[in-house]
N, C-alpha and C positions, 0 to 999 in steps of 0.2 A: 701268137704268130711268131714262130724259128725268124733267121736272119736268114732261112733260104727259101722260107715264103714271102717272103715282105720283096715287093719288086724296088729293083734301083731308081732313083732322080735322072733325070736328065744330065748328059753329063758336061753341059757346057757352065762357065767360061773355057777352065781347064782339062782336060779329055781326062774324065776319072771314071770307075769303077771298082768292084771290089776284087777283080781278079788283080791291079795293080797294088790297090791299098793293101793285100793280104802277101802279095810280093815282097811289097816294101817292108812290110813288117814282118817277116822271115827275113829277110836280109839283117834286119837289125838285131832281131832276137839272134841268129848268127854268129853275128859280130860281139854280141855284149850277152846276150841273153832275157830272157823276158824282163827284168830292171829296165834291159835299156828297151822297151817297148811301151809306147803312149802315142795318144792319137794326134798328139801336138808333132810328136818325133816324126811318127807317118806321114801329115800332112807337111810339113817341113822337108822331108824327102821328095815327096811328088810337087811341091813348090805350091801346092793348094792351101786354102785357107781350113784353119782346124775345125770351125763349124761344118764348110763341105763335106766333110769324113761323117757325120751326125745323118747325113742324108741317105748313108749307106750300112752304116754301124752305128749301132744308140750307145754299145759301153764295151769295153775293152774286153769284158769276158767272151763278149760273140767275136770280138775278133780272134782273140784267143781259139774260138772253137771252128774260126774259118781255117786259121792259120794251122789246127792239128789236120782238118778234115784234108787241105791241101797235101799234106804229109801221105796220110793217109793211101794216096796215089799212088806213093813210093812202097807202101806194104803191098799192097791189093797185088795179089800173085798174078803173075805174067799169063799163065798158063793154066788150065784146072788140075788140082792135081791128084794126081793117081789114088791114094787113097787117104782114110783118114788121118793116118801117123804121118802124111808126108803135109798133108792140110796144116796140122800144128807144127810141125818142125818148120815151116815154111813160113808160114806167121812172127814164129818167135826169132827166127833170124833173121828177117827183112824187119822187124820190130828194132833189133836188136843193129841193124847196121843203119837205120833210120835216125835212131837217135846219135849212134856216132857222128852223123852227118850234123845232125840239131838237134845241139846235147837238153835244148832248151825243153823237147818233147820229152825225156826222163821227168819232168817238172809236172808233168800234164796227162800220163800215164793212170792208170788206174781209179778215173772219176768216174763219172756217170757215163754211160756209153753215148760212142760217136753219133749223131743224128745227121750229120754231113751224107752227101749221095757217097762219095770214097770209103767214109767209115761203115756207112750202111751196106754198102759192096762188101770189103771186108768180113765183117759183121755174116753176111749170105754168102758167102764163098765158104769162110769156115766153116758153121754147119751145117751147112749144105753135105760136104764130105763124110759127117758123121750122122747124117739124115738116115733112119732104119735100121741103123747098127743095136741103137737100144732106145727106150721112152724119152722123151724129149727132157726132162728133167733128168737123166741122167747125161744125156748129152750136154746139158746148161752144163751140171756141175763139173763136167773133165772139160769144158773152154776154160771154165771159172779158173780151176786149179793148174792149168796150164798157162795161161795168163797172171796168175799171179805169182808163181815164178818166175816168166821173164819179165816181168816190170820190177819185181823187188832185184830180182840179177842183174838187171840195166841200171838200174837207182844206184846201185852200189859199185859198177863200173864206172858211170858216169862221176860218182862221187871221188871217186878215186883220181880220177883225172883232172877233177876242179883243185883236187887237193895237192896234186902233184904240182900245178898254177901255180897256186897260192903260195905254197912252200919255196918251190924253185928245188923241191929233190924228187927224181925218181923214187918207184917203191923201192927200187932196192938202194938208194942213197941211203932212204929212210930207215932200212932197216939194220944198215949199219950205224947211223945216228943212232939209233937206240938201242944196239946191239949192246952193249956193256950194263944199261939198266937191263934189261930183260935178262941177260945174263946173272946178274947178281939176283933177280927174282926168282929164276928158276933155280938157284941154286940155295934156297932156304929148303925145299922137298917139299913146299907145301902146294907146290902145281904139277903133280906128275903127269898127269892125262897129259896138258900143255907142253908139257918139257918133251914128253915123246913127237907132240904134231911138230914142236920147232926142230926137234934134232933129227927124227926119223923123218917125217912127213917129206912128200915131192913137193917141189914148187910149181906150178902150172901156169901160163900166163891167163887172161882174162878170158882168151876165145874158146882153151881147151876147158876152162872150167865152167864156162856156159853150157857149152855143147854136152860136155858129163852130164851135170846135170838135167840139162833137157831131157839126155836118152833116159834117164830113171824115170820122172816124171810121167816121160810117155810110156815106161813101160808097165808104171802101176796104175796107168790110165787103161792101159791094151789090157790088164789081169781083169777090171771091172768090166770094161766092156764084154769079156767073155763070159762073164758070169752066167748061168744060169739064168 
């Protein structure tokens, strides 16, 4: 039995439920991030006793999977959308501004799929778009591969940003702090490919290199789909 078959306890002494407990625990994931999330911290927040939480949640990973599926809310498109290229482009930017909001969801990204009703929405909304375009197995594998670009593109924006914390430099602080080694590396001749991306290459910020990316993605998604 999921944790959205299993019906709720009673909810007296203190007025609880899991749409509060899963609040609270997105607040805190938030604030600190899933480290700082335990059912001791939840119950401590809603001023309950940490047994009570036991009556709604047996173990942190389900809450973990209430607290994506609540997310998940914030993906599920407003609207249906017009066709399949706009289905995944739409997915992986509300994906993508999701986790800006709660970096903590980059953490949580690419597991087993959502079973929540939001992520099951989700989940029916996407292929739904790509419904009769080609065999259902070909339809899996262009969610598959477009999904897994923006989880690894999100992972690695997100990472940047924890990294940017942690240091106390911007990436381009950063890259003048290590401007002078990279500089004496590229100048052995033994990186030239490298030595072209640093000296020629553009710099793009995070959003324009998402969105690049995505448009490729989608478009060797759109070549198979027309396949024969």
């Amino acid at each position: 039995m999921t944790v959205w078959d299993r019906p709720e306890p009673p909810t007296r002494p203190v007025p609880l439920d899991r749409e509060r407990i899963v609040a609270a625990a997105i607040a805190l994931a938030d604030e600190g991030g899933l480290e700082a999330v335990s059912l001791r911290k939840v119950a401590a927040r809603l001023n309950a006793g940490p047994m009570r939480l036991y009556g709604y949640i047996a173990t942190k990973e389900e809450l973990f999977d209430l607290m994506v599926d609540e997310v998940q809310a914030e993906i599920l498109p407003e609207e249906r959308p017009g066709d399949w290229r706009e289905a995944l482009h739409t997915l992986a930017h509300r994906t993508r501004q999701a986790a800006l909001r709660h970096e903590w969801l980059a953490d949580l990204l690419g597991g087993r799929p959502a079973l929540g009703p939001n992520g099951l929405a989700v989940t029916e909304a996407t292929l739904s778009a790509l419904d009769s375009l080609a065999d259902i197995d070909t339809v899996l594998r262009a969610v598959e591969t477009v999904s897994s670009y923006f989880t690894g593109a999100i992972r690695r924006e997100i990472a940047n940003l924890r990294a940017e914390r942690a240091t106390g430099l911007s990436e381009r602080d950063w890259q003048r702090a290590s401007g002078p080694h990279v500089t004496r590396m590229l100048a052995t001749g033994r990186f030239p490919a490298l030595a072209k991306a640093v000296y020629d290459g553009t710099d793009v910020d995070a959003e324009t290199s998402f969105a690049t990316g995505l448009e490729w993605v989608l478009d060797s998604v759109a070549a198979r789909l027309t396949l024969p």
